[in-house]
C-alpha positions in Angstrom: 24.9 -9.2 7.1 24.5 -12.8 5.9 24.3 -12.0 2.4 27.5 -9.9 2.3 29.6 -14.0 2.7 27.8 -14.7 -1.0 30.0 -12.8 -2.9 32.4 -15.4 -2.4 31.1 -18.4 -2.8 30.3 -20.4 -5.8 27.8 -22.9 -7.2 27.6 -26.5 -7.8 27.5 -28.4 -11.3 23.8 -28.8 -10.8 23.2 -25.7 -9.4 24.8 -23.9 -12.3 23.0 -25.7 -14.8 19.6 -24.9 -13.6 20.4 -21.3 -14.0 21.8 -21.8 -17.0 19.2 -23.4 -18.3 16.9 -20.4 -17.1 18.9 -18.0 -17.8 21.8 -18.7 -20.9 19.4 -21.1 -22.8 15.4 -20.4 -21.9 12.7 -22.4 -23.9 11.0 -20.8 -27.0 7.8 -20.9 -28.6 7.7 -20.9 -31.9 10.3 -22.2 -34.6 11.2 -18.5 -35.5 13.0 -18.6 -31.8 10.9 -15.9 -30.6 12.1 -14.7 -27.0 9.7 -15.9 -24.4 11.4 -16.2 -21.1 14.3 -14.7 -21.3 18.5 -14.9 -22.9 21.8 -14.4 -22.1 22.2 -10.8 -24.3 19.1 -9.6 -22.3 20.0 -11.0 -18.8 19.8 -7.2 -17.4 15.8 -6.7 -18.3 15.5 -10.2 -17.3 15.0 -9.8 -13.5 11.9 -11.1 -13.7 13.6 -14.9 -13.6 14.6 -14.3 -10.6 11.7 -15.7 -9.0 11.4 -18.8 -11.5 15.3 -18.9 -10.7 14.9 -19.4 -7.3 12.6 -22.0 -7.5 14.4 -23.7 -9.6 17.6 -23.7 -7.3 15.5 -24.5 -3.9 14.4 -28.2 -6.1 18.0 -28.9 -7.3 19.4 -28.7 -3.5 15.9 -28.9 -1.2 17.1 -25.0 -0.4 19.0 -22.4 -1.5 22.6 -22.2 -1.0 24.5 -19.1 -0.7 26.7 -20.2 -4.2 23.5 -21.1 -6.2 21.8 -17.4 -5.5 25.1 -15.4 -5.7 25.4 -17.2 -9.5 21.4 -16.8 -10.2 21.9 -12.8 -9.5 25.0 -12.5 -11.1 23.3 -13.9 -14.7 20.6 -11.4 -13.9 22.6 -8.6 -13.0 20.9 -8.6 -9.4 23.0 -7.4 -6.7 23.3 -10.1 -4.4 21.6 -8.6 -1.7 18.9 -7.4 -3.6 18.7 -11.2 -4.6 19.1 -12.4 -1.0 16.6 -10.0 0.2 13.7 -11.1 -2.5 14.4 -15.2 -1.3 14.1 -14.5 2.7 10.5 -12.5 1.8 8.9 -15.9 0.6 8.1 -19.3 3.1 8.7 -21.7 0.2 12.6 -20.8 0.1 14.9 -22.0 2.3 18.0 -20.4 3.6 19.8 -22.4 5.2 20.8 -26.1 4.7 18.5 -28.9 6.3 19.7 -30.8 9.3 18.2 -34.1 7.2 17.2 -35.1 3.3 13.5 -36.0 2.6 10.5 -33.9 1.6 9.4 -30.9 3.9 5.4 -31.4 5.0 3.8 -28.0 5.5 0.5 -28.7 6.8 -2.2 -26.1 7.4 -3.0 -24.7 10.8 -5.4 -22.4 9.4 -9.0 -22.5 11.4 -10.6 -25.3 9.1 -7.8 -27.5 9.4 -6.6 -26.6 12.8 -10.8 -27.5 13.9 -10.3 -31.1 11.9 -7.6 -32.4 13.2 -4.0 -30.9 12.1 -2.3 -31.2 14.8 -3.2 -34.9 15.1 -1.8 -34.9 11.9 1.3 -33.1 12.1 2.0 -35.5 15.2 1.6 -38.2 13.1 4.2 -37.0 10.0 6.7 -36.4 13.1 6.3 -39.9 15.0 6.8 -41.2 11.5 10.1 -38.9 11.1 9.1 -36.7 8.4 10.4 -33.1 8.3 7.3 -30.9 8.9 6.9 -26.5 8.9 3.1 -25.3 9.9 1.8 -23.3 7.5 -0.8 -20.7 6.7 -4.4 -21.8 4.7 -3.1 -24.1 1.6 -6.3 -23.4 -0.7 -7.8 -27.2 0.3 -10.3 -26.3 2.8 -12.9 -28.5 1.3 -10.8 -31.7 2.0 -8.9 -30.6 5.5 -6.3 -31.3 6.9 -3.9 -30.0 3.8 -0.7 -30.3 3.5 2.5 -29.1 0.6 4.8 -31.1 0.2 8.6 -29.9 -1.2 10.6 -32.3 -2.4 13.9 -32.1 -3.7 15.0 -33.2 -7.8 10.9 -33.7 -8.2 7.6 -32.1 -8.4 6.2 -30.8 -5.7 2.9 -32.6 -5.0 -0.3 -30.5 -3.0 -2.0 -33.7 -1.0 -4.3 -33.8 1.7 -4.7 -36.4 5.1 -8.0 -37.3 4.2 -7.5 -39.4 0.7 -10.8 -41.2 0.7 -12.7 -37.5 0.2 -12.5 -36.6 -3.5 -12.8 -33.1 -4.8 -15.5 -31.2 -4.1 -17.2 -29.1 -7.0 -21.3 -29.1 -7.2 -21.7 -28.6 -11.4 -25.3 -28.5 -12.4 -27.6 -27.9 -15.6 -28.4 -24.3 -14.1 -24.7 -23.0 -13.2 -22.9 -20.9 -15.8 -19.2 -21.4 -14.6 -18.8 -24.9 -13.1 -21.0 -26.6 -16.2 -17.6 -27.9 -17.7 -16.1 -29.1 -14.3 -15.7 -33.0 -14.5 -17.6 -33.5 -17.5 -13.6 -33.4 -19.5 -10.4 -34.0 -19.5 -8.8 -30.4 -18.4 -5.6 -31.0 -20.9 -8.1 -32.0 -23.8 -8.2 -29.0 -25.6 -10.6 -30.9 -28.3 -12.8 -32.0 -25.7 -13.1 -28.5 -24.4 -14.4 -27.3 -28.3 -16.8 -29.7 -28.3 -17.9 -28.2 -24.5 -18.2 -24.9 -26.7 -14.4 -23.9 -26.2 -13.6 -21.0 -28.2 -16.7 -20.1 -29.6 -16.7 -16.9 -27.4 -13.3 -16.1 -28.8 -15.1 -16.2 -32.3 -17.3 -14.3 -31.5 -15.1 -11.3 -29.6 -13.3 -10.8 -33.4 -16.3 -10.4 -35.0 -17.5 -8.2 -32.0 -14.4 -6.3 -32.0 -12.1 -4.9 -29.0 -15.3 -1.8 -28.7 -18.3 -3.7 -28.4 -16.7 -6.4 -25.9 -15.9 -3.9 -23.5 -19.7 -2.3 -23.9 -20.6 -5.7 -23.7 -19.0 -6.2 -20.4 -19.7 -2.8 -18.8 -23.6 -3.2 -20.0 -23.2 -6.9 -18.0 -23.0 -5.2 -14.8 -19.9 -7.8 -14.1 -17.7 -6.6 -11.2 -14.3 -8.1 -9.6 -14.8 -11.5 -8.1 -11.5 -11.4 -5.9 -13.4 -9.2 -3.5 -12.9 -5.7 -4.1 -15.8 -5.8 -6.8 -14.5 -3.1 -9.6 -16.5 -3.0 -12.7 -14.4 -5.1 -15.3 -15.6 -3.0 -17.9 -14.0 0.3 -16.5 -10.7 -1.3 -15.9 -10.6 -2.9 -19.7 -11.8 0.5 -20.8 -8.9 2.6 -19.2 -6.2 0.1 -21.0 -7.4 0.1 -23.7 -7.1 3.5 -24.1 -3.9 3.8 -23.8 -2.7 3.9 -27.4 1.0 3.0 -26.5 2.2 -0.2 -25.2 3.3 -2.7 -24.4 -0.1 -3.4 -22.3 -0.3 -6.7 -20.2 -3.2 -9.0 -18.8 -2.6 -10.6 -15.5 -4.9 -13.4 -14.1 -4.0 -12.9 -10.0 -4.9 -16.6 -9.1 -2.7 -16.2 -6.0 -5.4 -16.8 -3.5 -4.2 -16.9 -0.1 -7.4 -16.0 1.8 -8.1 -18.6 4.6 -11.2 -20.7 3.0 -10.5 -19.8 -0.5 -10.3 -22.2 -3.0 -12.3 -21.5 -6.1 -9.7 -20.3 -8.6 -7.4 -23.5 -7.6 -10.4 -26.0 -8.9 -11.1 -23.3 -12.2 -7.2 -23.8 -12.7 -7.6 -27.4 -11.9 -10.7 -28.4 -14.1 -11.3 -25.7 -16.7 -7.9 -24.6 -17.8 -8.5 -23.5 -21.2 -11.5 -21.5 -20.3 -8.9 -18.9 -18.5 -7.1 -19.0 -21.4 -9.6 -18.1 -24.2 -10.7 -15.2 -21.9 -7.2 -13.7 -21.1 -6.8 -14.3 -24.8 -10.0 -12.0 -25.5 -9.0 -9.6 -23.0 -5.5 -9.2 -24.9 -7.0 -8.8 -28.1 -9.6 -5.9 -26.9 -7.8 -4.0 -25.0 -4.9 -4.5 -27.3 -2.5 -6.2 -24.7 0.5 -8.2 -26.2 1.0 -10.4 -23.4 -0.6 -12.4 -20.7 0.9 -13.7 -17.3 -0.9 -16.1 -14.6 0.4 -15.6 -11.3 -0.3 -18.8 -9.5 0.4 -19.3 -5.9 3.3 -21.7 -5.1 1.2 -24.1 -3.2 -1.1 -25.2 -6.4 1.5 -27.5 -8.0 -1.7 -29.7 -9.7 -3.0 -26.5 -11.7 0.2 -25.4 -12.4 0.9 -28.3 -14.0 -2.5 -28.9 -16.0 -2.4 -25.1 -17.0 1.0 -25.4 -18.4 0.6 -28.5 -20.5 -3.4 -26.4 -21.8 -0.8 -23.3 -22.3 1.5 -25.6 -24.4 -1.8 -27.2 -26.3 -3.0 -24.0 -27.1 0.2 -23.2 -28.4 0.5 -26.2 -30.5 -3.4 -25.1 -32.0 -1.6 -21.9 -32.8 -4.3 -20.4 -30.3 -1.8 -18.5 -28.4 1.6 -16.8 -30.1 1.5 -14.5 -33.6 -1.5 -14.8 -35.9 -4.0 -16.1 -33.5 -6.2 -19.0 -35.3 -5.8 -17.0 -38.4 -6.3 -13.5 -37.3 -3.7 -10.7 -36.9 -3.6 -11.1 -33.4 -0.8 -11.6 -31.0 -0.7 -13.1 -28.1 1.4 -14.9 -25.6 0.3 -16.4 -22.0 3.2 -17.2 -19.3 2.7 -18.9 -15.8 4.8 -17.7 -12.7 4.6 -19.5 -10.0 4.4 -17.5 -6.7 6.4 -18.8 -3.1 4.4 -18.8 -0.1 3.3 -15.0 0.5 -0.1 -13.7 1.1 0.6 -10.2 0.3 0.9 -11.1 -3.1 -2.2 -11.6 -3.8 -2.6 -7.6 -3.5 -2.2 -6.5 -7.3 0.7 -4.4 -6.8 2.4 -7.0 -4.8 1.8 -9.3 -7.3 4.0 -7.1 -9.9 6.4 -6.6 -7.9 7.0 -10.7 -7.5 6.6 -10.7 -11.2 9.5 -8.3 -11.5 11.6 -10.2 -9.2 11.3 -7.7 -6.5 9.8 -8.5 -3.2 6.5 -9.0 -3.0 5.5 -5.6 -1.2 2.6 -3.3 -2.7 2.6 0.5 -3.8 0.8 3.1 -3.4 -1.5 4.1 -5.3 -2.0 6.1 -7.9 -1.1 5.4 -10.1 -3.5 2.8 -10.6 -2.4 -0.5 -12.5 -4.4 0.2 -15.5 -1.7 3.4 -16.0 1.3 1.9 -14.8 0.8 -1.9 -13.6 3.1 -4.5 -14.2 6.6 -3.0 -15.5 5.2 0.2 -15.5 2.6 -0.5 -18.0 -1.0 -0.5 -18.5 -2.2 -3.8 -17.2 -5.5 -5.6 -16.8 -5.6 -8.0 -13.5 -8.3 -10.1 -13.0 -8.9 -12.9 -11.2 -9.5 -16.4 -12.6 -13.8 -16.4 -11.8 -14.1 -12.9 -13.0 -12.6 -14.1 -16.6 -14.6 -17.2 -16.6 -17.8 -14.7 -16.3 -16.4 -13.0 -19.7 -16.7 -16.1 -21.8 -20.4 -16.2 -20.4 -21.5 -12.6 -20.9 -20.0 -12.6 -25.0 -21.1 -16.4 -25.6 -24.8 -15.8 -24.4 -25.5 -11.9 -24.3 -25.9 -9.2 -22.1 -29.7 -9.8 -20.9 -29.4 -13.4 -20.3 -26.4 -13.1 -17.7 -28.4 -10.5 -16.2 -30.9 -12.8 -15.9 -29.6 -14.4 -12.6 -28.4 -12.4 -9.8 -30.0 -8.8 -8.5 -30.1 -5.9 -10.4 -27.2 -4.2 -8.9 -24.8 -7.7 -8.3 -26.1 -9.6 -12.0 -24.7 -13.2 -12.5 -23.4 -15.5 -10.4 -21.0 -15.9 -7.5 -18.7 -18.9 -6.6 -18.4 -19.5 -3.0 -16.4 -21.5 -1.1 -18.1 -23.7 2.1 -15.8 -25.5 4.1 -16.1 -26.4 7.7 -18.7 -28.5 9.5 -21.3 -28.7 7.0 -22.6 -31.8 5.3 -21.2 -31.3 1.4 -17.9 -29.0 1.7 -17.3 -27.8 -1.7 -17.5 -25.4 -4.3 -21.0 -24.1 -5.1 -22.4 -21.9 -7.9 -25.1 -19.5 -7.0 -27.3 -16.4 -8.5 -26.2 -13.0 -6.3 -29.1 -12.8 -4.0 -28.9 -16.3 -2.6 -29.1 -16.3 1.2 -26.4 -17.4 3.5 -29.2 -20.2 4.8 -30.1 -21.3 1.3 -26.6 -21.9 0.5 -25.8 -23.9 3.6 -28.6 -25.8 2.8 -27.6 -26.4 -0.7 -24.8 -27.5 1.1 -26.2 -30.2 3.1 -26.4 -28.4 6.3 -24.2 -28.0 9.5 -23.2 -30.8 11.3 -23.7 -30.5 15.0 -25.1 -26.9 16.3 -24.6 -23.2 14.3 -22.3 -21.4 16.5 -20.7 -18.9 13.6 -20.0 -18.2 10.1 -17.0 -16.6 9.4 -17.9 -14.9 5.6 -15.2 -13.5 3.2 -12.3 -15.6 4.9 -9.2 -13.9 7.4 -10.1 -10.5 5.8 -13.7 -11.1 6.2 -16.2 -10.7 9.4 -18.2 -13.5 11.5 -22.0 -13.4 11.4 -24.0 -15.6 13.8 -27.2 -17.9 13.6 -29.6 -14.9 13.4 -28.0 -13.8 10.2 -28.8 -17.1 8.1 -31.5 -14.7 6.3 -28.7 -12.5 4.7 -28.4 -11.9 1.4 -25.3 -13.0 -0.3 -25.4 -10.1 -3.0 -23.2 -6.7 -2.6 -25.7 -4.6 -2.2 -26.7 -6.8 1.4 -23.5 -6.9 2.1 -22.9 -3.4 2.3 -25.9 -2.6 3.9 -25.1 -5.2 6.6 -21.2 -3.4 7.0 -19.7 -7.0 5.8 -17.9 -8.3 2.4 -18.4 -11.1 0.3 -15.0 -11.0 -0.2 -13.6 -14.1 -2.6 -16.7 -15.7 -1.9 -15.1 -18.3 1.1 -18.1 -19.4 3.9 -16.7 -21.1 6.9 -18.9 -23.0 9.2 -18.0 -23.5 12.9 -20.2 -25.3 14.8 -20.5 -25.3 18.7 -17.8 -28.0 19.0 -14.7 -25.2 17.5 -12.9 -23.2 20.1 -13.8 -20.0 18.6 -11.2 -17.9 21.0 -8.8 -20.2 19.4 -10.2 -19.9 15.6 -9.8 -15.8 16.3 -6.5 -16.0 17.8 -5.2 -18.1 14.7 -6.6 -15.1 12.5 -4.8 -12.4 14.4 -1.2 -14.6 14.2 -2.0 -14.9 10.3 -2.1 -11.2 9.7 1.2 -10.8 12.0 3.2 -13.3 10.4 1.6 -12.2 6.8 2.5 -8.4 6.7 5.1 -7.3 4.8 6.1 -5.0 7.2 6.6 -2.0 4.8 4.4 0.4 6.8 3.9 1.0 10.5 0.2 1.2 11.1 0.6 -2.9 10.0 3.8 -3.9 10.9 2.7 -3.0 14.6 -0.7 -2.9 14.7 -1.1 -6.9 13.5 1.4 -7.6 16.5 -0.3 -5.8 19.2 -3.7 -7.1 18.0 -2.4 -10.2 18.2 -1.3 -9.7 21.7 -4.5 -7.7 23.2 -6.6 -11.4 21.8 -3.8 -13.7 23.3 -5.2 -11.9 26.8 -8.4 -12.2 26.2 -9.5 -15.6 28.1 -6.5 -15.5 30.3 -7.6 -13.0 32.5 -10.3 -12.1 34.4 -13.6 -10.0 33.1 -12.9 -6.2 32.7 -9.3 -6.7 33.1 -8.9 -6.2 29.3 -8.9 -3.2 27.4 -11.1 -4.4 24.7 -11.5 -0.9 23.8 -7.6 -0.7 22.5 -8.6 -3.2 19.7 -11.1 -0.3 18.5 -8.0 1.9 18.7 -5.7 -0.8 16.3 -8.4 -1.5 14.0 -9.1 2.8 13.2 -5.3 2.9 13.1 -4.2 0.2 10.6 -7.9 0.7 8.4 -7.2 4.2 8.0 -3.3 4.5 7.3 -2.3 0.9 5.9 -1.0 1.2 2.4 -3.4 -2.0 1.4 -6.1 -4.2 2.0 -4.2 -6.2 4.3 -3.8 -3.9 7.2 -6.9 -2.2 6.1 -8.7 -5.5 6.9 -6.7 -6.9 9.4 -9.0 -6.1 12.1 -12.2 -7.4 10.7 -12.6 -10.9 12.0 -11.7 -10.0 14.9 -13.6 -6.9 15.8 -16.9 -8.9 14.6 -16.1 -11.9 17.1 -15.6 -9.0 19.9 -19.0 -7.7 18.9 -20.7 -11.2 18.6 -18.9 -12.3 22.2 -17.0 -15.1 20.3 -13.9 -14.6 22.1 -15.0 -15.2 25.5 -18.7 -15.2 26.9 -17.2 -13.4 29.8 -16.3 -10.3 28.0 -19.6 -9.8 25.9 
């Protein structure tokens, strides 16, 4: 086994001083030298630096050499394979040393950069000698073709082909969530006061813990990461546990092809997520806060950690929050290139510094989520609508929306439509009125693929659909994260499908059957599909994976593996022939 030869070799100067500096001499808060991060007495419940550690190490060297992990899990106490095994489950690290120096391109072959142009531009990095990996959707889809860029003793930097296209994000008078976005510099927390910062933190410890969470189960609000839980419920079922620690998690690890909404929250409202995981601590009596951001997102990363270190400075965050007897502390970890993670238990598991693989449930995370405690996980858009619901009341978020789906939705429009962007909409909206909104397709409707990978494709006659849960269901679809992907009649939609069926078999985990073999033969039965004749394809086998890996995967991600595809089967998207 090729971890077994770390046990004898050793790290370099540089190497051992960016564990050491992890590890032997973290960062603290607060002049009392509070323990944040971590320290050399407690190195054996500090495993959860093992994922920090190892990015840390893959920067110093531009990968991850068998000295510089076997030190990192000695100072935690990991056994080395254990160690080994958690930096092979993630894309970001690399094993082995490169054949060259320079920074590693990984550009997006994902449908909506694959359909503008990424392998032109992958051709071009290499004719220009640059080291380049493809890679799975990088959260840019408004601005394809994306690309990540490592590079070695500096920041990694998320940058895109097409610099003459700025950001994308459509803030009116009427949206509730986006109203902030460009109107103020994201690392100014005074500018955000006078935006109204904080006021719905004011107003929660008057409130109190009780009436916030009546508040927000009154509000209607659900989930906005896709599987649409009443936030009330889950706050409720933390907070009554009377025995902590309890933790607040904000899962901004989105992954999902054509998602990129809680990147531009993290981007241009940071201390908005803050003030609401902060309210969320203090009424469900949660000590701690963590934001699990996906590797990829270097720019909100960044601006979130310097709002984190403002909001510390304001002594809005740490003991005695602005005055009160409130505690609370917020840390960022960074994920590494995995998809699975952005599954809840997954997530805690990365957190932990295990590998990022999910577990069963129950128990449910709000009885034993991250290290075995009750935890609150949210996603970034679903604590934005918090501040919203306690800073204007109960009735007037209800006020837009349906009855059953009240407020608003982010979604995500990428593709070949006019104005790719970020939009804010009332539940209810139809998929036409949005595209509209949008500017309209460019070129001829062929498809819309609605709730990303995991999500199902809907055709020209479905423009008329109601983008609200309740039309969703009725319809058998999801609105998912809220992405909407546009193809027009120009995209090679056998090719758009096939891309889908290699993501979920190169994303599983692998740690159950049904998924570990299902995505693979999916993947094969679509490779055939176009390459041989009409009815020489067993089209009904697909029906066969799909029960198979919805029924018995442990998650959502082999339980929606099969979505995107079986809807392009039943549309006839993946070749006229076999429709």
């Amino acid at each position: 086994m090729a971890d077994l030869k770390y046990n004898n070799s050793a790290p370099d100067s540089a190497e051992r001083d960016a564990v050491d500096d992890l590890v032997v001499n973290p960062p603290v808060r607060q002049e009392d030298q509070r323990w944040i991060t971590g320290g050399l007495g407690r190195a054996a419940a500090a495993r959860h630096l093992l994922l920090p550690g190892l990015h840390r190490l893959q920067n110093v060297k531009g990968w991850i050499s068998p000295g510089g992990l076997n030190y990192l899990a000695e100072s935690l106490q990991v056994p080395a394979a254990e160690a080994y095994g958690v930096a092979s489950f993630y894309d970001l690290f690399q094993l082995e040393a490169p054949a060259s120096q320079g920074p590693l391109h990984h550009v997006c072959v994902d449908p909506i950069c694959a359909t503008s142009g990424s392998a032109a531009y992958i051709e071009e990095l290499r004719s220009k000698g640059h080291k380049v990996q493809e890679s799975p959707c990088l959260g840019q889809c408004e601005r394809p073709p994306a690309s990540f860029v490592q590079i070695k003793g500096s920041e990694d930097e998320d940058v895109t082909a097409t610099t003459d296209r700025p950001l994308q994000f459509h803030s009116t008078e009427s949206n509730r969530l986006l109203r902030r976005f460009g109107s103020y510099d994201p690392t100014d927390l005074e500018a955000y006061k006078k935006l109204g910062g904080y006021k719905a933190f004011q107003t929660a410890t008057k409130l109190g813990g009780a009436r916030v969470i009546e508040m927000l189960t009154e509000s209607g609000l659900t989930g906005r990461g896709g599987a649409a839980f009443p936030t009330g419920i889950k706050w409720r079922s933390v907070a009554d546990h009377q025995e902590g620690p309890k933790y607040v998690v904000a899962n901004a690890d989105e992954s999902e092809p054509g998602t990129f909404k809680d990147r531009m929250i993290l981007e241009n409202d940071p201390f908005a997520l803050i003030e609401a995981m902060t309210i969320a601590g203090i009424s469900a009596g949660c000590c701690k806060g963590w934001v699990y951001i996906r590797g990829e997102y270097t720019t909100a990363a960044s601006r979130l950690s310097l709002a984190i270190n403002h909001a510390y400075e304001a002594q809005l965050l740490g003991n005695e929050i602005a005055g009160t007897s409130f505690t609370f502390d917020l840390e960022i970890r960074r994920g590494a290139g995995a998809y699975i993670c952005g599954e809840e238990t997954s997530l805690f598991n990365s957190i932990e510094g295990f590998r990022g693989e999910p577990r069963s449930k129950p128990p449910y995370p709000t009885d034993s989520g991250l290290f075995g405690q009750p935890t609150i996980v949210n996603n970034p858009e679903t604590f934005l609508n918090v501040l919203e619901i306690i800073s204007h009341g109960v009735d007037e978020y209800r006020s837009a929306g349906t009855h059953e789906s009240p407020g608003t939705k982010l979604f995500c429009l990428s593709g070949e439509i006019s104005k790719p962007g970020l939009y804010e909409a009332g539940f209810g909206v139809t998929l036409g009125e949005l595209i509209a909104e949008a500017g309209g397709v460019r070129g001829e409707l062929q498809a819309i693929l609605l709730g990303g990978a995991a999500g199902s494709f809907v055709g020209p006659e479905d423009l008329d659909l109601g983008l609200s849960f309740e039309d969703a269901d009725a319809n058998n679809l999801t609105l998912g994260s809220g992405a909407v992907m546009v193809f027009s009649t120009k995209a090679d939609l056998s090719a758009v499908v096939c891309r889908l069926a290699q993501f979920f078999r190169d994303e599983s985990c692998g740690q159950c059957v049904p998924c570990r073999i299902g995505t693979v033969r999916q993947h094969e039965v679509v490779l055939q599909i176009g390459s041989k004749k009409p009815g020489d394809v067993n089209l009904g086998l697909l029906d066969d994976i799909a029960t198979v890996m919805t029924d018995s995967s442990i998650c959502g991600l082999g339980q929606t593996a099969a979505s995107a595809v079986q809807s392009a089967v039943k549309l006839g998207l993946l070749d006229k022939r076999t429709s």
